[in-house]
Every structure is written in C-alpha cells, then in structure tokens.
C-alpha positions in Angstrom: -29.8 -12.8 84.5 -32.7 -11.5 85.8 -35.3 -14.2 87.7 -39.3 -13.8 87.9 -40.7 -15.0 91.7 -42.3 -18.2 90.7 -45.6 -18.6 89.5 -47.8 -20.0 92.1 -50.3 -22.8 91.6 -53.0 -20.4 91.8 -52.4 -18.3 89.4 -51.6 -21.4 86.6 -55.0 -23.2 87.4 -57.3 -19.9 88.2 -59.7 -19.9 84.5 -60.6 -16.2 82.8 -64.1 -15.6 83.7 -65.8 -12.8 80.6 -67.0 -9.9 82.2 -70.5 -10.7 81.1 -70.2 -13.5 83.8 -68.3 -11.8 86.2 -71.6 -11.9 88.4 -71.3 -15.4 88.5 -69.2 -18.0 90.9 -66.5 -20.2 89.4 -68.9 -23.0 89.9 -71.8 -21.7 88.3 -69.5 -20.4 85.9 -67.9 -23.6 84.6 -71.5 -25.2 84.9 -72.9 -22.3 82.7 -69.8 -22.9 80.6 -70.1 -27.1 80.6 -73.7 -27.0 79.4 -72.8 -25.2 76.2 -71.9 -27.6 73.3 -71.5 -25.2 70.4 -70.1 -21.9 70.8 -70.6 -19.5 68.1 -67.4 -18.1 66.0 -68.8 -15.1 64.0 -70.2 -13.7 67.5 -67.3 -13.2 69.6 -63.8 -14.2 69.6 -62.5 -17.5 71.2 -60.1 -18.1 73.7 -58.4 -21.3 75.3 -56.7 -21.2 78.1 -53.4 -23.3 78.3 -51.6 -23.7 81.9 -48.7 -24.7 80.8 -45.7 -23.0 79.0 -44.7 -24.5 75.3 -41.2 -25.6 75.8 -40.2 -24.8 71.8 -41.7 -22.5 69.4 -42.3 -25.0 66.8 -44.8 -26.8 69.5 -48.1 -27.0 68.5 -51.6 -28.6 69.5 -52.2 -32.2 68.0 -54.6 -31.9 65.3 -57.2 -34.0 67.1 -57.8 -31.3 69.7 -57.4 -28.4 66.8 -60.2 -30.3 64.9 -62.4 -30.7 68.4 -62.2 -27.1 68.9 -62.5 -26.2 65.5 -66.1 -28.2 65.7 -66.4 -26.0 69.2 -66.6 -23.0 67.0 -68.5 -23.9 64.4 -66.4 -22.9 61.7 -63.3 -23.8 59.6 -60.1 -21.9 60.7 -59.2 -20.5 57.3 -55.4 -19.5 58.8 -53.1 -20.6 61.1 -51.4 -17.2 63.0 -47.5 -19.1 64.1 -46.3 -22.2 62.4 -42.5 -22.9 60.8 -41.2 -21.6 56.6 -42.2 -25.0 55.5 -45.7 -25.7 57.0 -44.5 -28.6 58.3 -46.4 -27.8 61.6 -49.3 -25.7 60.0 -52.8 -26.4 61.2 -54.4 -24.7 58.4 -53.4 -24.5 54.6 -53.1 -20.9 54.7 -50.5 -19.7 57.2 -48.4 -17.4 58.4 -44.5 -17.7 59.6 -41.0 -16.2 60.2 -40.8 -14.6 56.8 -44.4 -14.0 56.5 -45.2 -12.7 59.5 -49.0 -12.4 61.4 -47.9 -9.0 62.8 -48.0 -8.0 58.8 -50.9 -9.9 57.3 -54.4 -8.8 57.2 -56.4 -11.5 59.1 -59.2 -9.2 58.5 -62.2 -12.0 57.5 -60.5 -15.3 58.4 -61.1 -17.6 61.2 -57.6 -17.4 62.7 -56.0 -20.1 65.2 -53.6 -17.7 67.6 -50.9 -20.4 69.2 -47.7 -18.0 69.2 -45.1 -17.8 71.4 -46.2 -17.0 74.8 -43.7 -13.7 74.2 -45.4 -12.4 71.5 -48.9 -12.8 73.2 -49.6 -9.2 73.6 -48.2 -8.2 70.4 -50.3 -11.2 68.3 -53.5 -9.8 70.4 -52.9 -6.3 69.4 -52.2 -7.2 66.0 -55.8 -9.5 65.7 -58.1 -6.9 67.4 -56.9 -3.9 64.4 -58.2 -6.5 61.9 -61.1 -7.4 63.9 -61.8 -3.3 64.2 -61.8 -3.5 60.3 -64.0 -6.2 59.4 -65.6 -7.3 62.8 -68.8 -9.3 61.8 -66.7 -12.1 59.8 -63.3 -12.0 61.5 -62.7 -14.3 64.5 -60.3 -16.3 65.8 -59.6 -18.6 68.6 -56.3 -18.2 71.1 -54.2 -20.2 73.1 -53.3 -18.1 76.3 -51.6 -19.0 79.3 -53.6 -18.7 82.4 -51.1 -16.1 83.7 -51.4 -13.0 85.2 -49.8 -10.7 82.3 -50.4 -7.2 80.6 -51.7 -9.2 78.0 -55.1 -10.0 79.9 -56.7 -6.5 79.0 -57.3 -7.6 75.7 -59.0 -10.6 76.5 -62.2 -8.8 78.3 -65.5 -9.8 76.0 -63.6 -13.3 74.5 -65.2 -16.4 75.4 -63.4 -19.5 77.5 -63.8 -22.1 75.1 -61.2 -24.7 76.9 -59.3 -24.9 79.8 -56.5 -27.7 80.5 -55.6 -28.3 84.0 -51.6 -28.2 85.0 -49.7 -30.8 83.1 -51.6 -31.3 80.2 -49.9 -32.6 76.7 
C-alpha cells in the first residue's frame, strides 16, 4: 500500500483566501471576512472550509450548523448533493445518492449543499461548475472542502470563504 508524507499542521489550518483578496493579509483578511454577516447566494458560490477528514461517508454536518449557514447564504438549499438511498441523512428534501447520483443530475437552478466524500471532491466540483455554466445567475451552492493542498483547489478561485473550523472540530 502506498503511504502519502503526512499532512503538516500548516497546510490543515492555512484558510483559502479568493483572488479578489489576494492583496490582502490573513489578518485583514479574516477581519474583512468577520465583519460580513450576510453573504449573498445568487452572487457567487459558497465554500466552507473543513480541516478535518470525515471518517464515514454517511457523516454529515448537524443540522444546526446546516441551518446557520443556510441563514449565511441567504437562501434555502433546495438539494442536498451526497446523502444515503433512504434520506435518512439528507439535509434537504430533494437529494441526490448512490443510485441517483449528483455526477448525473442537473443542479442547474438549485441552491446545492456539496458535503461528498473528500475523493470525489474534484469530480463533485467539475460536475457543479457545468450546471452553473448553464444557468449561472440562479444556480449556487455551498461546499464543504478540506483545507488541503489538492488538484481540486483550481476550481475554487472566485468562491467565497463562508466558514472555516479550526483542527478538531465535530
């Protein structure tokens, strides 16, 4: 089996800073970012950063923290991208799973909350930005990413740090 070097502390705690604020230092940054109460849906897409790795794929966020970013956004998330066949662990009345995948449905108009397997990341963010490109004025969504250095990352420039949780976080 193949091993990864370890991810050092850095990288798991370092937040994404949007290229529009890439002039900016981390401090002014998060200050900029802190005096913000509502952010927007419809004008760009949302993204949360999570430092830590989900240890099943049925895990999910509590739905107190789903509804206090939902109120973040300003809008209703109208589809859940990842939970399991039954819904059991579905955020959102409409949702997608196993047998009806995300990578198939259009999410082209719906608020979409993005939790998928930190795996599938890259595939899930390709898969969002083609329906975005189709309707992009009333399709957003907000994403759960790790704050790891990945492939993944070039498809986050423009997207908006709505959250980050420090190391260790439930």
């Amino acid at each position: 089996m193949k091993t990864h070097p370890p991810i050092s502390r850095t990288h798991l705690t370092r937040p994404l800073i949007p290229k529009d604020f890439a002039h900016l230092s981390l401090s002014q940054f998060r200050q900029r970012r802190a005096s913000k109460v509502v952010v927007p849906a419809q004008t760009v897409q949302t993204l949360i950063c999570a430092s830590r790795m989900r240890k099943k794929l049925s895990q999910c966020v509590a739905r107190e923290e789903f509804e206090r970013l939902q109120t973040l956004t300003g809008k209703t998330f109208s589809l859940d991208a990842m939970a399991d066949e039954s819904g059991n662990n579905a955020l959102c009345t409409q949702y997608c799973h196993k047998a009806n995948s995300f990578l198939k449905f259009n999410a082209s108009g719906h608020h979409v909350w993005i939790n998928p397997p930190y795996c599938l990341l890259d595939t899930f963010l390709k898969h969002y930005l083609k329906c975005k490109r189709t309707r992009p004025s009333d399709t957003s969504a907000c994403i759960v990413v790790p704050a790891w250095p990945g492939k993944f990352r070039k498809h986050l420039h423009g997207m908006t740090l709505l959250q980050e949780y420090p190391v260790g976080t439930n």
